[in-house]
C-alpha positions in Angstrom: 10.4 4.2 -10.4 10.6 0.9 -9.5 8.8 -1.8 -11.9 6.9 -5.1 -11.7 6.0 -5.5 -14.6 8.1 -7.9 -17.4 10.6 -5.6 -19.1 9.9 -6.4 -22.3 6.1 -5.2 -21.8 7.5 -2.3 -20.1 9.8 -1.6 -23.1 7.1 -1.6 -25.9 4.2 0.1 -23.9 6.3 2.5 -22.2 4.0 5.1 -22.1 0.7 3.5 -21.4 2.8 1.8 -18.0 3.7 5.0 -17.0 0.1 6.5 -17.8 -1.5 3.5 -15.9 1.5 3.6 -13.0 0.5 7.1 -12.2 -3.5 6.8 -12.3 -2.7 4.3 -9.6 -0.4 6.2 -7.3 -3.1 9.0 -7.8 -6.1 6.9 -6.8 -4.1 5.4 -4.0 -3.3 8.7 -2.5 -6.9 9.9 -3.0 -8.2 7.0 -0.9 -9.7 7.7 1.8 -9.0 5.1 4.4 -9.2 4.0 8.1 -5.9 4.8 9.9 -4.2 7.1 7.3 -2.9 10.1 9.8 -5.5 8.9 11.9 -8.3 8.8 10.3 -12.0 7.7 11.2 -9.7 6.0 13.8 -10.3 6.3 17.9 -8.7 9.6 19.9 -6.9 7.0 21.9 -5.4 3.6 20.1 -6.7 0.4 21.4 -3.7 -1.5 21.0 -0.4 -0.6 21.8 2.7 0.2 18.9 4.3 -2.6 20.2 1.2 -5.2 20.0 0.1 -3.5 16.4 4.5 -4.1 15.4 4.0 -7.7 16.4 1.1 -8.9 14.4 2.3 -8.8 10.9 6.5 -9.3 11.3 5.8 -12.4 9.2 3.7 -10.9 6.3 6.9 -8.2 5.5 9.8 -10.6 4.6 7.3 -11.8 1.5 6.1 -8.7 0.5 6.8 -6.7 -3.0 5.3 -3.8 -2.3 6.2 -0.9 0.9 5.5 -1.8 4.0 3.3 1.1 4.1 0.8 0.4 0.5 0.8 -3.5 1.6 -0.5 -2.6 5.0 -3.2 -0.5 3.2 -4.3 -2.9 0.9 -4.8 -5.2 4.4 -7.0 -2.9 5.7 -8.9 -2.2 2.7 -9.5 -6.1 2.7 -10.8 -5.8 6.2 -13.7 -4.1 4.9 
């Protein structure tokens, strides 16, 4: 599992990080958001693949997180 956290923190609280890093990844998965396999989203997209790749190319090089989380988070601050 990848970390972002200081190693040293991670060292001495190894088991609360991992208790914490998994209550995360479980809420995050439990979401239920716009756009996750097509969700509460329209039968027919209103923009392209190609227009929707375009918009955020610079936003990825700066990112820490998957391209796939960050772009959730984005839509969660949409709303």
């Amino acid at each position: 599992m990848k970390q972002s956290l200081p190693l040293e923190l991670v060292e001495k609280e190894s088991v609360r990080v991992e208790t914490i890093s998994s209550r995360e990844r479980q809420v995050l998965q439990s979401l239920n958001l716009p756009g996750q396999d097509r969700n509460l989203m329209p039968a027919i997209p209103t923009k392209s693949q190609r227009t929707r790749d375009s918009e955020n190319p610079g936003f990825y090089p700066f990112c820490t997180l998957p391209i796939t989380d960050a772009e959730r988070m984005l839509l969660l601050k949409q709303f």
